[in-house]
N, C-alpha and C positions, 0 to 999 in steps of 0.2 A: 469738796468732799473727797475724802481719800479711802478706794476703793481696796478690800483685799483679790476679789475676786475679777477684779479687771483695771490693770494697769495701764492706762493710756497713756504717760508719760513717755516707758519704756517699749511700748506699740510703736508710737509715730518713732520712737528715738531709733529702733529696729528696722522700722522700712526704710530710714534715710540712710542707714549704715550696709544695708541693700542695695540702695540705691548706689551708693558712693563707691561700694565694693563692684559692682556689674559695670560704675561707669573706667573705674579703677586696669579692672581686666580688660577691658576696650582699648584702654590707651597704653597698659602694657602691650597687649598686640600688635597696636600702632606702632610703639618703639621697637618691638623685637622683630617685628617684618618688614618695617620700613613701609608697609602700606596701611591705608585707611579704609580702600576697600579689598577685602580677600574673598569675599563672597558676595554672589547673588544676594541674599540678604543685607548686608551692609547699603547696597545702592544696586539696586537691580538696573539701571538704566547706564550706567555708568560702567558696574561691572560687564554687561555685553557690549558694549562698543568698545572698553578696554578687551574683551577676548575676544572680538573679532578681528582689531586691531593687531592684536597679538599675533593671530592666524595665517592676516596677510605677513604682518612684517617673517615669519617662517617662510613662507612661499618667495616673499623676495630674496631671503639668504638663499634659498636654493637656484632662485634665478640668476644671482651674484657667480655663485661656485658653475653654472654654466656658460656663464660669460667669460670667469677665470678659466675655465678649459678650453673654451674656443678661443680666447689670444693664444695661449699654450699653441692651439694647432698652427692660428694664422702666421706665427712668431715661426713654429717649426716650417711649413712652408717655403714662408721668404727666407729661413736660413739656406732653403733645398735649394731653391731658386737662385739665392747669390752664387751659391756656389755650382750651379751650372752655368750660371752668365761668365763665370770665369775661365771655365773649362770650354764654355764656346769659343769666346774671348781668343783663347789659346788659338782653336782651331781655324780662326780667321786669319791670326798671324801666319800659321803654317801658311795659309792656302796664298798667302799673300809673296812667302819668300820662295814659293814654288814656283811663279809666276817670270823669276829671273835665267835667264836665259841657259846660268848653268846648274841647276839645282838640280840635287839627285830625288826628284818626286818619289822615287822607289821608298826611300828611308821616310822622306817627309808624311809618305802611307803609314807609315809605319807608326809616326809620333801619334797621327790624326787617327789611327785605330784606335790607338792606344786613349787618345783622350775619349772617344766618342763612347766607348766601354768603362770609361768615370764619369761619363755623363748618366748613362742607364744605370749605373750603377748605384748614383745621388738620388736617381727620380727613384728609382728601389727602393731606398734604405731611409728613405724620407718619410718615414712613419709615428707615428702619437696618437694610443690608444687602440691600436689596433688598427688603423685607418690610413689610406695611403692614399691624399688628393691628388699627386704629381702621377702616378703611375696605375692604370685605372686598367678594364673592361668592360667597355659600357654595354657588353650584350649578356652580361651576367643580370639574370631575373631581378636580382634586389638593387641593381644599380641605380643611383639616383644621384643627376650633375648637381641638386641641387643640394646645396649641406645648412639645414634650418637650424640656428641659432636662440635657444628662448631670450627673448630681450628684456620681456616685462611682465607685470602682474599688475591688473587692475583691478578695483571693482568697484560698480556701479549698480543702487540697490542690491538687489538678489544677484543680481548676474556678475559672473567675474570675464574676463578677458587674459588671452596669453597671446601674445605679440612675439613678432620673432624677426632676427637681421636673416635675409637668406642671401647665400654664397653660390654664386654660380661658378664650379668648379672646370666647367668649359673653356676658360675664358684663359685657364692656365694649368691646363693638365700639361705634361710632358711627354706621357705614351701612353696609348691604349690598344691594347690587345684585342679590340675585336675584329676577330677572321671574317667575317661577312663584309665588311668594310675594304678592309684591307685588300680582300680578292675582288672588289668591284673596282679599287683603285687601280691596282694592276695590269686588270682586263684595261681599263680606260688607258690607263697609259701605253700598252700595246698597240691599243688602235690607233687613239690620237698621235702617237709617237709615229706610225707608217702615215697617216694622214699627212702629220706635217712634212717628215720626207720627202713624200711626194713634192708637197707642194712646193717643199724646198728646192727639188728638183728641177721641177716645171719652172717657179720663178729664174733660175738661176739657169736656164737654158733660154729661156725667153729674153735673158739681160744679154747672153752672149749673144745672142742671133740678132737682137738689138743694137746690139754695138760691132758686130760685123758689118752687119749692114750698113751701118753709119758710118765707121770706116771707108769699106768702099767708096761711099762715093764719096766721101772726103778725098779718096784717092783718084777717084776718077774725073773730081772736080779742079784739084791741082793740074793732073796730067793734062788735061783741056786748056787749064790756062796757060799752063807752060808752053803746051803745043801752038797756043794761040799768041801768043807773045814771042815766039822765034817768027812766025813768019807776017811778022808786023815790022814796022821800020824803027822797031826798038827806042822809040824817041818817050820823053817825058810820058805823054799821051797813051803809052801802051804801056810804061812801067805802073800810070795810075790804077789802068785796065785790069792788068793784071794783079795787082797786090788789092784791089776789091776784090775781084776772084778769089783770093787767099782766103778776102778774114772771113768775105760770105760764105764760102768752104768751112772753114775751121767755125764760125759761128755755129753754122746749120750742125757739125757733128757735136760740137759742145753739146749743143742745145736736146741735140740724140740720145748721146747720153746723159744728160742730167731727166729726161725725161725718161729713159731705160732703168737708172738705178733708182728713182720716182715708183716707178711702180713696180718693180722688184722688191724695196719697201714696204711699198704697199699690202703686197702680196703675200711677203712674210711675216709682218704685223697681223694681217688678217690670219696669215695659218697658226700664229702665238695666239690670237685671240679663243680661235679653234679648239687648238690646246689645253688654256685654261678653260673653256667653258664645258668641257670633256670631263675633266677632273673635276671641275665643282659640283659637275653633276652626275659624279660618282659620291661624292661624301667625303673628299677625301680632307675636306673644312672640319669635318668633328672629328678627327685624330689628333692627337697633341699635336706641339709646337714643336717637338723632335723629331716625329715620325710619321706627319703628315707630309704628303708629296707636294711640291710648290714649281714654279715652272720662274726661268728667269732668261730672259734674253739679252742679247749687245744692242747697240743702237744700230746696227746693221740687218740685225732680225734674224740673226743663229740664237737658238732655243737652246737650254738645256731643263730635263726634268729629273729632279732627285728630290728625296727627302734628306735632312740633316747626317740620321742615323748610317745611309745607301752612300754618302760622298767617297769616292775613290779614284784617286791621281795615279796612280801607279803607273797606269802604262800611256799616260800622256805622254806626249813631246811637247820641242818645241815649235811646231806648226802654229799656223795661227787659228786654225779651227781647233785646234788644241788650246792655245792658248785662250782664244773665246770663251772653251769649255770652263778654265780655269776662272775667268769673271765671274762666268755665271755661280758657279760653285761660291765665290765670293760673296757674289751677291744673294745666292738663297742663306747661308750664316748671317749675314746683315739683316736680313727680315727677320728670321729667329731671334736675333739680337731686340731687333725691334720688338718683338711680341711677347720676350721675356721680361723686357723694360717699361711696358703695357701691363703684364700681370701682376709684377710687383706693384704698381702704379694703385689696380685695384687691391692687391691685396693690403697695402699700407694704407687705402680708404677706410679697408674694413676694419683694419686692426683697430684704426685712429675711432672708428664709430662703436668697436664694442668697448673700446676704455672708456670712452665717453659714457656711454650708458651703464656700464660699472661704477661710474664715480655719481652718475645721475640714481640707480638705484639705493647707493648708499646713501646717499642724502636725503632719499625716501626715508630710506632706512631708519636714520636718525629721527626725521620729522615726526615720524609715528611713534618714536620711543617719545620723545617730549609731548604726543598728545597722550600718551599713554600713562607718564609721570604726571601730567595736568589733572587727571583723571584719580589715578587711585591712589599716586603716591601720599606721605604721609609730610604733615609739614615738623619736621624735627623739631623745629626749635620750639611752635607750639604747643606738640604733645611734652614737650621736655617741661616745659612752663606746668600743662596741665597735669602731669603726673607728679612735681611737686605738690599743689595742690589739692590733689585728690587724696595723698599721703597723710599732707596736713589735716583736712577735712576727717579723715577717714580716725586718726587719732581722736580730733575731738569726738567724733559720733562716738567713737567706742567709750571714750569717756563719760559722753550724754549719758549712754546705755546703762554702763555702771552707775549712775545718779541716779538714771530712772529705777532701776531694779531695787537701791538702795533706799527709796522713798519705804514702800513700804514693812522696812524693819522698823520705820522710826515710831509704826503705833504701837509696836509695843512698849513702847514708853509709856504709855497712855495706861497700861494693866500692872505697871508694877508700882508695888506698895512703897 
């Protein structure tokens, strides 16, 4: 039956052409954004874990860009640092060709000023972003040894997590300005420094009066047997006599002295130990590796105390208590040396652990963009197939439509004569 007043033909042939047209615009959208979901709508379940997804992966770029600033620093650092090991370097060789019996130490002051004012002047100018790890004052209120690193971003359910490399800046400052410090090392070195004196004295009077007296009777034991061998019948029998006398003499004074400079040793190893334990328990351990006072002795147990920055030959000679002074000097740039070779040591740990985890968070990085593509992106080459398709489709329907609408002119066929 063919109806004027309701077309069903052209009905259903109208909703499919709705239909084809809504699913048409879908897969347009699909090809022009590249995604399948763009809305909560499209897949609510999918859409939030794509933007929360999204969220973190933002948080991690920002974790990235503070990981790229802190090599920035670590990197500037050990540049600060090479090149104070070099200029120390220098000043060891000074101290080293001073040490020659003709050197004019006056000039050689002059070199080793000169470097020890490019050493301060490295740890100074060794700055990035404002911040100066090499050259500090740790009684400044906002001071903090420790320099925190964001490393990471996690998250688990609701809760997130931020992780961080922390840099202990202690371990390889160069100078620190704080006065409080500085005047307890001082005072300590004043005192420890009469202490040891002293005791330097005391030992080194006790060794001479120790080997006087050793002497003497060494002298008075020859003289005995000498005396005692002229008025003997000088035969084999009194030459034996005698020359035991000798070495039991010379034995017994050896023995004096070896057991005089024993504890003369002794006694100034204990007054060096004094020394240091003055100093350490002043603080003079948390001042940098420049300008921290350090104590170094000969293996005779002459002390000397200086920091790096305080070293001055000038008015040395060539004594040997001068020259002692000159080891020592030697040897406290050798421990520097050492501790600068220790910091770098950690600072190229660190370096090596925030590249690591730069290259670890970009591969996060990555990971969540591919869950992220699993999720909403769009499959090209299938919406390409199904936007053919739909095109095609979408022709015929329009064509149906036209049929269907066309149906009912044909009853008028039916009224004309």
């Amino acid at each position: 039956m063919t109806s004027l007043m309701t077309n069903t033909s052209a009905m259903v042939a109208l909703q499919t052409l709705r239909t084809i047209n809504s699913n048409l615009d879908q897969t347009n959208n699909h090809v022009s954004t590249g995604l399948r979901v763009t809305s909560a709508a499209d897949n609510a379940a999918y859409w939030s874990i794509a933007t929360t997804t999204r969220s973190d992966n933002g948080a991690l770029g920002a974790v990235k860009d503070a990981l790229g600033l802190a090599k920035s620093s670590v990197d500037t650092v050990n540049t600060g640092l090479d090149t104070v090991r070099t200029a120390l370097q220098k000043v060891k060789e000074k101290l080293i060709t001073a040490a020659s019996p003709d050197a004019d130490r006056s000039k050689l002051q002059t070199e080793i000023k000169s470097l020890l004012s490019e050493l301060k002047s490295n740890a100074n100018s060794t700055v990035i972003s404002g911040a100066n790890w090499l050259s500090v004052d740790s009684s400044e209120a906002n001071y903090n040894a420790t320099k925190s690193v964001v490393a990471s971003f996690s998250r688990t359910g609701d809760s997130v997590q931020v992780d961080t490399i922390d840099i202990d800046t202690t371990s390889f400052k160069l100078l620190d300005a704080n006065a409080t410090v500085h005047t307890a090392v001082d005072a300590a070195v004043t005192t420890a420094s009469a202490g040891y004196s002293t005791a330097q004295t005391t030992a080194g009077t006790a060794y001479t009066t120790a080997k006087t007296t050793a002497t003497t009777a060494y002298d008075t034991a020859i003289t005995a047997a000498d005396t005692a061998f002229a008025g003997s019948a000088m035969d084999a029998a009194a030459v034996a006599a005698r020359d035991a006398a000798y070495a039991t003499a010379t034995n017994t004074r050896d023995s004096a002295f070896s057991t005089a400079e024993a504890a003369k040793k002794t006694a100034l190893d204990g007054a060096v130990l004094a020394l240091n334990n003055a100093l350490d328990a002043s603080g003079t351990d948390s001042l940098g590796i420049l300008d921290k006072t350090r104590v170094a002795a000969t293996s005779s147990g002459t002390a000397t105390v200086s920091s790096i920055m305080d070293i001055d030959i000038s008015g040395l000679s060539a004594s040997e208590a001068d020259l002692d002074k000159l080891a020592n000097f030697t040897s406290i740039v050798d421990a520097a040396l050492t501790d600068l070779t220790d910091a770098s040591t950690t600072l190229g740990s660190a370096s090596s652990r925030i590249e690591s985890q730069t290259n670890f968070v970009q591969a996060l990085q990555d990971a969540n963009d591919r869950a992220i593509g699993s999720l909403v992106d769009a499959n090209m080459e299938e919406e390409s197939t199904k936007l053919k398709a739909l095109q095609t489709q979408q022709q015929l329907a329009v064509q149906s439509l036209g049929i269907a609408n066309s149906s009912s002119q044909s009853v008028l066929s039916l009224f004309r004569g």
